[in-house]
C-alpha positions as a printed Julia matrix, in Angstrom:
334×3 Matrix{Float64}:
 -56.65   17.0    -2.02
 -58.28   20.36   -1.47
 -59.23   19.23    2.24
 -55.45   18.22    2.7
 -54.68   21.75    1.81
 -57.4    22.86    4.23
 -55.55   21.19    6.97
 -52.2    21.48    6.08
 -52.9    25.43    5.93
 -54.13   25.42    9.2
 -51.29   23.35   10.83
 -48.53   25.34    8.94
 -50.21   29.16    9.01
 -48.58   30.56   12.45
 -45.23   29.03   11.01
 -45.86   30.91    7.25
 -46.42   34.18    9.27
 -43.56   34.64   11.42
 -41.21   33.63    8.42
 -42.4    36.04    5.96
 -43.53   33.26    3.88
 -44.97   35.45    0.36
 -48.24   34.77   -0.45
 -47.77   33.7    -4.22
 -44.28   31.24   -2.99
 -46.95   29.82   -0.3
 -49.68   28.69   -3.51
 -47.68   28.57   -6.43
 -44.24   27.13   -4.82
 -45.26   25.05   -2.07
 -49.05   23.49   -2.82
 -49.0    23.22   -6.37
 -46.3    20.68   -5.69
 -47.77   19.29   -2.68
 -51.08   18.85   -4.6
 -49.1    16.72   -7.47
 -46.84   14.64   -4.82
 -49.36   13.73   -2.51
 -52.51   13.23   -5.13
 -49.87   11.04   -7.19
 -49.25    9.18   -4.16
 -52.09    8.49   -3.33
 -53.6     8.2    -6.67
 -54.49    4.35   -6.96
 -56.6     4.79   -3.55
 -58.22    7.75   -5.47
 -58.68    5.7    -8.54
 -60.15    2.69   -6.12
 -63.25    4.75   -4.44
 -63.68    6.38   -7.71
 -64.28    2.85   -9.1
 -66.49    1.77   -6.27
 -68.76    5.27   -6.61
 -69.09    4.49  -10.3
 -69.79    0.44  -10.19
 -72.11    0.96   -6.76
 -73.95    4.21   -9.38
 -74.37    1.77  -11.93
 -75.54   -1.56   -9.67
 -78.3     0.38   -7.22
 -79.75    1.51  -10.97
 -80.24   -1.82  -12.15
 -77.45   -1.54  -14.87
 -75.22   -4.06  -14.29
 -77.65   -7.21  -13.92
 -78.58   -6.52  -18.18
 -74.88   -7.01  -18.61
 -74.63  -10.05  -16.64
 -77.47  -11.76  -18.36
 -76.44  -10.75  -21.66
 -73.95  -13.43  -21.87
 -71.2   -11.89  -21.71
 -68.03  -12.44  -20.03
 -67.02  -10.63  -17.02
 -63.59   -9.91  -18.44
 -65.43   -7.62  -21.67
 -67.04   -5.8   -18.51
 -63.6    -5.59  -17.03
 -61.71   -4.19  -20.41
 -62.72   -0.47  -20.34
 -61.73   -0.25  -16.01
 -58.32   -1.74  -17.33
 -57.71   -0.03  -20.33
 -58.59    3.15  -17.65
 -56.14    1.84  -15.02
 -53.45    1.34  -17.58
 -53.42    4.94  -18.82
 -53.22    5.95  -14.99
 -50.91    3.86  -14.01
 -48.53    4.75  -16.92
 -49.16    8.13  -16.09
 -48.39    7.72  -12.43
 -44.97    5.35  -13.35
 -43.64    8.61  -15.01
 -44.69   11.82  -12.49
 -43.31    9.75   -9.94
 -40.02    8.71  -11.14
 -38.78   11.69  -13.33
 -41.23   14.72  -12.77
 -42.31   14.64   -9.01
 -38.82   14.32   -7.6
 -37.94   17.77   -9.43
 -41.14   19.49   -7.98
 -40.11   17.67   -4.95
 -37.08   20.22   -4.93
 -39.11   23.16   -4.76
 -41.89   22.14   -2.5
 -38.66   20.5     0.0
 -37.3    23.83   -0.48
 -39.58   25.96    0.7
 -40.32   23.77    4.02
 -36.89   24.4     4.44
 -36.83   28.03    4.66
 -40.29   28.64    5.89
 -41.54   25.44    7.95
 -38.7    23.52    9.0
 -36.8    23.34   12.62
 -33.16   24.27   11.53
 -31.23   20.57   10.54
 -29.23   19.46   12.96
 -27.0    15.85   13.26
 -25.31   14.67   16.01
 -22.56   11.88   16.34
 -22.62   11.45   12.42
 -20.48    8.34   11.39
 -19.65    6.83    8.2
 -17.06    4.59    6.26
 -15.55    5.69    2.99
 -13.78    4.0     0.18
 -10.01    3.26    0.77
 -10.82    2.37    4.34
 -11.46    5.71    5.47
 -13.59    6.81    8.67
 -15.54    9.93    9.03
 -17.15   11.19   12.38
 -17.86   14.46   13.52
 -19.86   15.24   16.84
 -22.09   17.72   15.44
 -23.25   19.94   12.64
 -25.91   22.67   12.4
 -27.05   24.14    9.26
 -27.98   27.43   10.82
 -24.15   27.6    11.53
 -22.98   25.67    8.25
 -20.12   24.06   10.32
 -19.18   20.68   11.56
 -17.98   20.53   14.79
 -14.85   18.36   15.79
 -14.36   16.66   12.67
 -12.47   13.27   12.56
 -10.96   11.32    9.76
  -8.6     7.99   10.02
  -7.61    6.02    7.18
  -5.75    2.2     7.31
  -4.19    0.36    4.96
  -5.2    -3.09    3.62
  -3.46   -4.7     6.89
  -5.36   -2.25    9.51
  -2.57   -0.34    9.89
  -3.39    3.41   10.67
  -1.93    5.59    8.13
  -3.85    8.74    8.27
  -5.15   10.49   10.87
  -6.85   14.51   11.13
  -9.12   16.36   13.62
 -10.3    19.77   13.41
 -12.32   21.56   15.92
 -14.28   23.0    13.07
 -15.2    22.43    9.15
 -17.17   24.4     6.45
 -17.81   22.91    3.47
 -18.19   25.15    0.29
 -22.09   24.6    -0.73
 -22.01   22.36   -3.92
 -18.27   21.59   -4.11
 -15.78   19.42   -2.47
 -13.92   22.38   -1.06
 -12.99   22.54    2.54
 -12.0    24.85    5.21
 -10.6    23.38    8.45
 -10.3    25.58   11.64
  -7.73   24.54   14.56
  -6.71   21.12   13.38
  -4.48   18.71   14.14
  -2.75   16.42   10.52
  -0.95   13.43   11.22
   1.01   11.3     8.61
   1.96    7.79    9.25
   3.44    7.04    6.35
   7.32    5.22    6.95
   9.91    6.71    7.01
   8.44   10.58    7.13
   5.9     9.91    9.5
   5.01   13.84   10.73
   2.58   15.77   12.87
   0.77   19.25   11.53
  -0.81   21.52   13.63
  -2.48   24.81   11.9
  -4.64   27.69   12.9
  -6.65   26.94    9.12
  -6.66   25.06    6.34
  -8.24   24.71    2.97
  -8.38   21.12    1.49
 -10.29   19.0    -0.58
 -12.23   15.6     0.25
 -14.28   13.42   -1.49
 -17.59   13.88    0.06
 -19.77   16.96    0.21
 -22.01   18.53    3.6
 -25.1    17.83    2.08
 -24.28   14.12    1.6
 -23.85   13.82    5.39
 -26.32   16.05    6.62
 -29.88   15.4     4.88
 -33.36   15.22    5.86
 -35.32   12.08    6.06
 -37.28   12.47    3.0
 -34.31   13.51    1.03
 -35.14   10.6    -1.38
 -37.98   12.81   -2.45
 -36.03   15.12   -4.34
 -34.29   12.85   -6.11
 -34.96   10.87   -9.76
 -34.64    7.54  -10.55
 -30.7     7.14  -11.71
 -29.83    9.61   -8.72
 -31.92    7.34   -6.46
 -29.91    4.54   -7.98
 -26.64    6.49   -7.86
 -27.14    7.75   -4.16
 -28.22    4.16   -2.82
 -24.81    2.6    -4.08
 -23.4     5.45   -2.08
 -25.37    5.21    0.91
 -23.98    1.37    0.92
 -20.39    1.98    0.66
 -20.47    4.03    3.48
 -22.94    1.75    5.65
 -25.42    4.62    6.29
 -28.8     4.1     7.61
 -30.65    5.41    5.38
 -29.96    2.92    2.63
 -33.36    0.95    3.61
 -35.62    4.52    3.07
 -33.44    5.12    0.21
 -34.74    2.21   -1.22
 -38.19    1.79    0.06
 -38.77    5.09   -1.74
 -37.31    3.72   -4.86
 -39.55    0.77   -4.9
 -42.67    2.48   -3.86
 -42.48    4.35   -6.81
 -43.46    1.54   -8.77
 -45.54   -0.03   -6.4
 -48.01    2.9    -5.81
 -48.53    3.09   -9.34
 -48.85   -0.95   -9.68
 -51.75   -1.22   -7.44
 -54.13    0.76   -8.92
 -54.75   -2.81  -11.06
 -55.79   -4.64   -7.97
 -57.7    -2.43   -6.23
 -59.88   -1.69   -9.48
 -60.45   -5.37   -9.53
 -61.44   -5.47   -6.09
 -63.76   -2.13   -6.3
 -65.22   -3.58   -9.24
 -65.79   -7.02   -7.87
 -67.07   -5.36   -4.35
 -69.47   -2.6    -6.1
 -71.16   -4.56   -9.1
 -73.56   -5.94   -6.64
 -76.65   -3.9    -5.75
 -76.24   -3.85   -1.7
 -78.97   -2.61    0.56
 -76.61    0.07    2.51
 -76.97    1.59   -1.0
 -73.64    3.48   -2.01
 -72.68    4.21    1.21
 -72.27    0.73    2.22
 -69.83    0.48   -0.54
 -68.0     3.79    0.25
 -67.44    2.17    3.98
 -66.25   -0.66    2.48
 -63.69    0.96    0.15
 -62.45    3.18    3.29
 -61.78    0.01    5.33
 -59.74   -1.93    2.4
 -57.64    1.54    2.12
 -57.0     1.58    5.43
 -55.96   -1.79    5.63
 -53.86   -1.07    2.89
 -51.76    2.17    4.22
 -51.84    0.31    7.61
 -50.13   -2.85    6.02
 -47.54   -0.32    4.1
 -46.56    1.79    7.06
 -45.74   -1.21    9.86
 -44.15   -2.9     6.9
 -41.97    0.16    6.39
 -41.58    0.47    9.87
 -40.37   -3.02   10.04
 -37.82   -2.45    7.03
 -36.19    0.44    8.92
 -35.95   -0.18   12.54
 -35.21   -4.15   12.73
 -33.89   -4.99    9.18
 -36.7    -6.57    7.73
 -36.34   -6.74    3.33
 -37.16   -3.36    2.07
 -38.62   -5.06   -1.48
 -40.9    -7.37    0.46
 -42.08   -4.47    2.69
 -43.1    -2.8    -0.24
 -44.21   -5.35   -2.34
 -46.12   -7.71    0.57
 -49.32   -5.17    0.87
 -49.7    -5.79   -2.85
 -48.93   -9.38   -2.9
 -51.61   -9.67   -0.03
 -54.6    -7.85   -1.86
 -53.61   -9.12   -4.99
 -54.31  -12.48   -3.41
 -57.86  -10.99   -2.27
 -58.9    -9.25   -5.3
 -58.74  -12.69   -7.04
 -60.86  -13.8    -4.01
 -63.41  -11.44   -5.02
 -62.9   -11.53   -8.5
 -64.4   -15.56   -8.42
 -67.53  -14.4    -6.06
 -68.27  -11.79   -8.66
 -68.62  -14.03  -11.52
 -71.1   -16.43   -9.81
């Protein structure tokens, strides 16, 4: 993790300098928080070489074989590496559903201000509750405005009943509060149907800027129930982001989950004594992890762009290496 910081400091310095960014915000802000979400995510790949160092230590000094031959089962040699991964994995289950997502907050916080390109969308488009459409051409947060906002609402026989445009639209930061600038109202409800034209206008709707115009890895920030909440939302309106809405709520628990199968594979791989020595084992750990985050990424991939399940994307990488730590789990007993 200290490396990642290394390079991470080095990709991000010219960016840190011409914002200002202070010195103690830069440490204390921004990588104590990147050191907990990224060595929590990573954690059961961590745990994994740390196994195979350990087991490889003990097999190249003869330790292992007086266990073997000791008549003992494999599974009392397997109880301490569990009891280990269970702690961990408990631990993990917990940061990364209630405690990471707030330091998320700060750490997403600071890219904004000091790292980020300004957030832009274009051609956003969305369906509401009650049959009501949402589009507006563009918004810039540098600005705070939406430009040429447009809402229609039908009835329950697709008959238009509602209809606004406004060349512009600032949304009150946290509220539901809006201002509309040059906008055109019309009503088409029988028999006072009516057209409003105004210079401004301040109104209230049901959604907020923030819930149209959001990063990518705004999942981050959030816990588990407003995961939940904001993936039922997401829905309603059709968004795309539902499927990294909830591949982020899965891998949550699936990170943590697989620090039991690759211990039983690094144990299995490292108990015995290889002539490569430990690093033979070390190269062998760095292959299975990057078959691993290889698997997980074109799943993900696959779960975004063409529609493929976002559980089994998650949950497939495991399912696979699950499979092959039981493989290796029979070869180390004989």
């Amino acid at each position: 993790m200290l490396f990642s910081v290394v390079f991470d400091i080095s990709e991000k310095l010219s960016e840190f300098i011409s914002n200002k960014a202070p010195l103690q915000e830069i440490f204390f802000s921004y990588y104590v928080t990147f050191i907990l979400h990224y060595g929590n995510l990573f954690s059961s790949m961590i745990i994994f070489l740390s196994v195979i160092w350990f087991t490889g230590k003990m097999a190249q000094n003869t330790e292992i074989i007086p266990i073997w031959f000791s008549g003992r089962p494999i599974t009392r040699f397997l109880r301490p590496y569990f009891i280990g991964a269970t702690i961990l994995t408990i631990l993990s289950l917990l940061l990364n559903h209630f405690i990471i997502p707030r330091t998320n907050k700060i750490r997403l916080a600071f890219e904004e201000r000091y790292y980020r390109d300004v957030l832009t969308v274009n051609n956003y488009q969305a369906e509401y509750p009650g049959n009501e459409l949402v589009y507006f051409s563009n918004y810039a947060a540098q600005e705070k405005r939406i430009n040429d906002l447009t809402i229609q609402k039908w009835n329950n026989d697709n008959q238009p009943i509602y209809f606004l445009r406004a060349r512009f639209a600032q949304n009150t930061p946290g509220t539901n509060q809006w201002k509309l600038t040059d906008y055109y109202e019309k009503d088409y409800t029988f028999p006072k149907s009516k057209l409003l034209h105004g210079q401004t206008k301040d109104t209230t709707f049901k959604y907020r800027i923030e819930e149209m115009a959001q990063r990518d890895n705004a999942a981050q920030a959030l816990t588990l129930n407003e995961l939940k909440r904001a993936i039922e939302r997401e829905k309603i309106k059709g968004s795309k982001l539902v499927p990294e809405f909830e591949i982020e709520l899965h891998q949550r628990t699936s990170f943590p989950l697989a620090t039991y199968i690759l211990t039983l594979i690094g144990v299995s791989v490292a108990s015995q004594k290889k002539r490569g020595g430990q690093g033979m084992n070390i190269a062998i750990g760095l292959a299975f992890i990057f078959v691993y985050i290889f698997a997980m990424k074109m799943l993900t991939v696959a779960a975004i762009k063409v529609g493929f399940p976002t559980l089994l994307s998650v949950w497939l990488p495991n399912i696979f290496f699950g499979i092959i730590a039981l493989f290796f789990y029979r070869n180390a007993q004989k």
